[in-house]
C-alpha positions in Angstrom: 8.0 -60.3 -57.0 10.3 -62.0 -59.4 13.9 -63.8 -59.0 16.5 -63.8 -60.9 18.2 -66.5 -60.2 21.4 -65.9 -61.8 23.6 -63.0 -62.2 27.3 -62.2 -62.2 26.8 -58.8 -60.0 30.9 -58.3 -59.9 31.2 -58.4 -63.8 31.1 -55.6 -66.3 29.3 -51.8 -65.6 27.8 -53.2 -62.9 30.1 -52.8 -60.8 30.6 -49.3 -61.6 27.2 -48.4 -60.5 26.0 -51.2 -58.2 23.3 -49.6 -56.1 21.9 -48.2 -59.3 22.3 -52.0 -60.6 20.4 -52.9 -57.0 17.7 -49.9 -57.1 16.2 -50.7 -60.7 15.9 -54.3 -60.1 13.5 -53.2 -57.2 11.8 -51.0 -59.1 11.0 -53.4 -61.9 9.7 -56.1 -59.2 12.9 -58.1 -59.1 13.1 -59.0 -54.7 15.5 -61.3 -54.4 18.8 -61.9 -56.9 21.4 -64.6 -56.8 24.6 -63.5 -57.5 26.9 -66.4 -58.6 31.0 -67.2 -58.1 32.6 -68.6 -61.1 36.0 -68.4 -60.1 37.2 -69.0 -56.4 39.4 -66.4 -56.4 36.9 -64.1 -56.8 34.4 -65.8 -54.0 35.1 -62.9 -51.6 34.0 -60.0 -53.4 31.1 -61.5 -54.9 30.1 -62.4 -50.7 31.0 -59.3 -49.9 28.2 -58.1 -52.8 25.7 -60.7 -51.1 26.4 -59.5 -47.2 26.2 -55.8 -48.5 22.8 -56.2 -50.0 19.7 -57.8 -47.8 17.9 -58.8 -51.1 21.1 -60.7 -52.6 22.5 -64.3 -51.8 25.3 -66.0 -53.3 26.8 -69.0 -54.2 30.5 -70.7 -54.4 32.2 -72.1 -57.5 34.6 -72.3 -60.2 33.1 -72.0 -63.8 34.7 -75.2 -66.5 36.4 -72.0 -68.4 38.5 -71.9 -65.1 39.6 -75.2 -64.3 42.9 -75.0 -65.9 43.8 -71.7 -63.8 41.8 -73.9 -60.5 42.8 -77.3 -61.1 42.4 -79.8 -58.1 39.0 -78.5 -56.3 37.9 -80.5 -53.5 34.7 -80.7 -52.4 35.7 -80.3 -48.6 37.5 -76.6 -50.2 33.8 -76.0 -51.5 32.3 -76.8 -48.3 34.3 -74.7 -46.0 33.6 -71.7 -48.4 30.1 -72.6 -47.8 29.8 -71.7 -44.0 28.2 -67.6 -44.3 24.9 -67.3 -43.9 24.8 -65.7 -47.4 25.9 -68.9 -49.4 23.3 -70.9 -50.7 24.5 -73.2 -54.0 27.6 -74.1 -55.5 28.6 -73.5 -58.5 28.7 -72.5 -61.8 29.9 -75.6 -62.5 29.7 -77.6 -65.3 31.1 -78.8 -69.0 31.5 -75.9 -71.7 33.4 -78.0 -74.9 32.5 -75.0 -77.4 35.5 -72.9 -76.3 37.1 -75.7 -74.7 39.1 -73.3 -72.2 40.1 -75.7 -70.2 40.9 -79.6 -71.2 38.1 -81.9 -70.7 39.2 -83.9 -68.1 40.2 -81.2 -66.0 36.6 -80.2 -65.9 35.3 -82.9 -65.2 37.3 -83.5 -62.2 36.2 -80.1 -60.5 32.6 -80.8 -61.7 32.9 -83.8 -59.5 33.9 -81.8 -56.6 31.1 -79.5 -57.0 28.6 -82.2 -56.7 30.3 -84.3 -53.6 29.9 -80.8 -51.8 26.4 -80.4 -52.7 25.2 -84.0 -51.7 27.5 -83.7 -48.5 25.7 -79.8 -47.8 22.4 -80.4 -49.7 22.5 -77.1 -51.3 21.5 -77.1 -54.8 24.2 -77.2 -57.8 24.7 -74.5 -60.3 25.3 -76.3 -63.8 26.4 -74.9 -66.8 26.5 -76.9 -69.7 27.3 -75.8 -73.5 28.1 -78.4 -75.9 28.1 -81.2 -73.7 24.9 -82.9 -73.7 26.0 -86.6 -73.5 29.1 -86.3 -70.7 27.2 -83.5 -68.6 23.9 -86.1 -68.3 26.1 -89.4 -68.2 28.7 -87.7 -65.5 25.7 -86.4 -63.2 23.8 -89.5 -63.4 27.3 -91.3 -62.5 26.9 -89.1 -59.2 23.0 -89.4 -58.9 24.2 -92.6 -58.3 26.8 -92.2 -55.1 23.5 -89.8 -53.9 21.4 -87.8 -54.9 22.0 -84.4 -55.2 19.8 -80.7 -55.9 20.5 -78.9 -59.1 19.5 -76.8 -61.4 20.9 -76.0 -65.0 21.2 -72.7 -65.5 20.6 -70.8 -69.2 19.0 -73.9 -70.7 20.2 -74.1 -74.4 21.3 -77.2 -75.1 18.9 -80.4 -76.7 15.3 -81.6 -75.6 17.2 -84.9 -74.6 19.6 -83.2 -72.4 16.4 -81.3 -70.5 14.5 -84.5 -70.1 17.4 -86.3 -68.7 17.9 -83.4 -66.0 13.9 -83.4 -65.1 14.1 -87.3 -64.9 16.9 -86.7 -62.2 14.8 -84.2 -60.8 16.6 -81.1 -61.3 15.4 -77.8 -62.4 15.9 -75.7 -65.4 16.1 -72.1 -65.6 15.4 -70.0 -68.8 17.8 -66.6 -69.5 16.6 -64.0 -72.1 18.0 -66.4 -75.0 14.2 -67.4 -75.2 13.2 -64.2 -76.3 14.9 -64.7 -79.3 13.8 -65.3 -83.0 17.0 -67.3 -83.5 15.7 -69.6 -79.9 12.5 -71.7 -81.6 13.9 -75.0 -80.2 14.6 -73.3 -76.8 11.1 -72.1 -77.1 9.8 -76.1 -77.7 11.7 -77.4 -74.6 10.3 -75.1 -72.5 7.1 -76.5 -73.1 8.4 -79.5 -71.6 9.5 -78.1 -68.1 6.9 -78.8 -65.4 5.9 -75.6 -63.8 7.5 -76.7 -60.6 10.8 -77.0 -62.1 10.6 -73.6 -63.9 13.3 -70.8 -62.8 14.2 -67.5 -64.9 17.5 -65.7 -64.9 19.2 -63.1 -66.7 22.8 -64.6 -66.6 24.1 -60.8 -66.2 25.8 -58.8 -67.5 25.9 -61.3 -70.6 22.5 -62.2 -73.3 20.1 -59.4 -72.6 16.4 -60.3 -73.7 14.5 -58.5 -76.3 14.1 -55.5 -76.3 17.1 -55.1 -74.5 19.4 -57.6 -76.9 22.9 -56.1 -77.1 22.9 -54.2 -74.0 24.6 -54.8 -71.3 22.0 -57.0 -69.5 21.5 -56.2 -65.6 18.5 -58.0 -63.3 16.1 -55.5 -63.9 15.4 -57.0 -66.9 14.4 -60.6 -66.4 11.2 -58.9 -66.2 11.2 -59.3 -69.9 12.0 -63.0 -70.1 9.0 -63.6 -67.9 6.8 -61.8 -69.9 7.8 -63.6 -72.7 7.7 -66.8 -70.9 4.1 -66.1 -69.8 3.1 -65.4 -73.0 4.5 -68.2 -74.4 3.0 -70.6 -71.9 -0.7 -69.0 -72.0 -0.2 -68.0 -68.1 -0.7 -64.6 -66.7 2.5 -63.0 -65.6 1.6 -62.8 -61.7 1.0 -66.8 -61.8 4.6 -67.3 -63.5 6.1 -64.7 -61.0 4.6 -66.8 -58.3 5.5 -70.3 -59.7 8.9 -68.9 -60.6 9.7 -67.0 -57.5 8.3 -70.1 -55.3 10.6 -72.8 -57.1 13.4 -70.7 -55.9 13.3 -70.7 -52.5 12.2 -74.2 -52.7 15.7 -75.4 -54.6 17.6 -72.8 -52.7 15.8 -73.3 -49.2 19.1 -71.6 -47.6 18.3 -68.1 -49.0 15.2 -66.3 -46.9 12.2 -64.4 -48.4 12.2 -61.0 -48.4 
């Protein structure tokens, strides 16, 4: 069994052929999926997606693209969205200054809602962070201090520095298909550096489809591919990083059940 551990299943074809969408990822191994939220407003059809679908779970969040159009996020907003049985993070959240879609500040300000609802919940944090190394490790260790808090941060591309700084808080790291390609040999040094037990994999769907699937629409079937690279490129079998992988899920996101 394999997880992908992040996915936007209310975005692009998808949702145009959703069981389809549900039935390959089965068929290439893929048992459990985590759909994320990245803007409130959409929260109820992407736990709608989740409650429709035994082998999906879900989480509740308003991406840094968004925090112009959701300013003023509170963390008690984030908690009370948290209360179904089929919410298990919060997030995306994070710092994105390459577009800068939002102002800075703004940002910030719902990143540090996001985290005040996971320490007061204990459900792990979604973090996406592009172009940000400095304020997105300096801002969370701000936090770390008021409490500590579970995260992981999803479709690691940004420095060495950045990854050891998240591992040092204890965090996880999850790899999309951007590994997989030639363009990605940095990428492909850092994630020498994350201990197995802080390893997740995720296809970030419907956007940055591995190799051989690169400029496809991507879809969960095919993290398959990013672990067999990833197993590959770690000198592991792909059963032992299916089972590491699949394990350090439902460790960081203890809410969501087996199936």
């Amino acid at each position: 069994m394999i997880v992908d551990s992040h996915c936007h299943l209310n975005y692009g074809s998808m949702t145009e052929d959703m069981e389809g969408v549900i039935q390959r990822a089965r068929e290439a191994g893929v048992g459990t999926m985590l759909a994320i939220n990245a803007r409130l407003s959409e929260y109820d059809e992407v736990l709608t997606i989740a409650e429709n679908h035994e082998n999906v779970w879900c989480t509740v969040g308003s991406h840094p693209h968004e925090a112009e159009k959701e300013p003023g996020i509170t963390a008690e907003q984030l908690i009370e969205m948290t209360r179904p049985q089929k919410v298990v993070g919060i997030g995306e959240t994070g710092l994105d200054y390459f577009y800068e879609h939002a102002p800075r500040e703004l940002q910030k300000e719902n990143f540090h809602a996001h985290i005040a609802a996971s320490r007061e919940t204990g459900l792990p944090l979604i973090v996406h962070a592009r172009d940000a190394d400095e304020d997105t490790a300096s801002l969370m260790k701000e936090e770390m201090g008021k409490g500590a808090y579970p995260a992981v941060i999803h479709c690691f591309t940004a420095s060495r520095a950045l990854a050891e700084a998240c591992l040092e808080m204890g965090f996880y790291i999850s790899i999309s298909g951007i590994v997989t390609f030639n363009s990605a040999k940095d990428l492909q040094e850092t994630v020498k550096i994350i201990p197995r037990d802080r390893l997740l994999i995720e296809t970030d769907a419907p956007y940055l489809a591995p190799v051989p699937k690169r400029g496809k629409p991507n879809e969960p079937s095919y993290v398959k591919y990013t672990a067999e690279f990833l197993a590959g490129h770690l000198g592991m079998e792909f059963e032992e990083l299916a089972r590491i992988t699949t394990d350090n899920f439902f460790s960081l996101f203890s809410k969501a059940r087996r199936p």
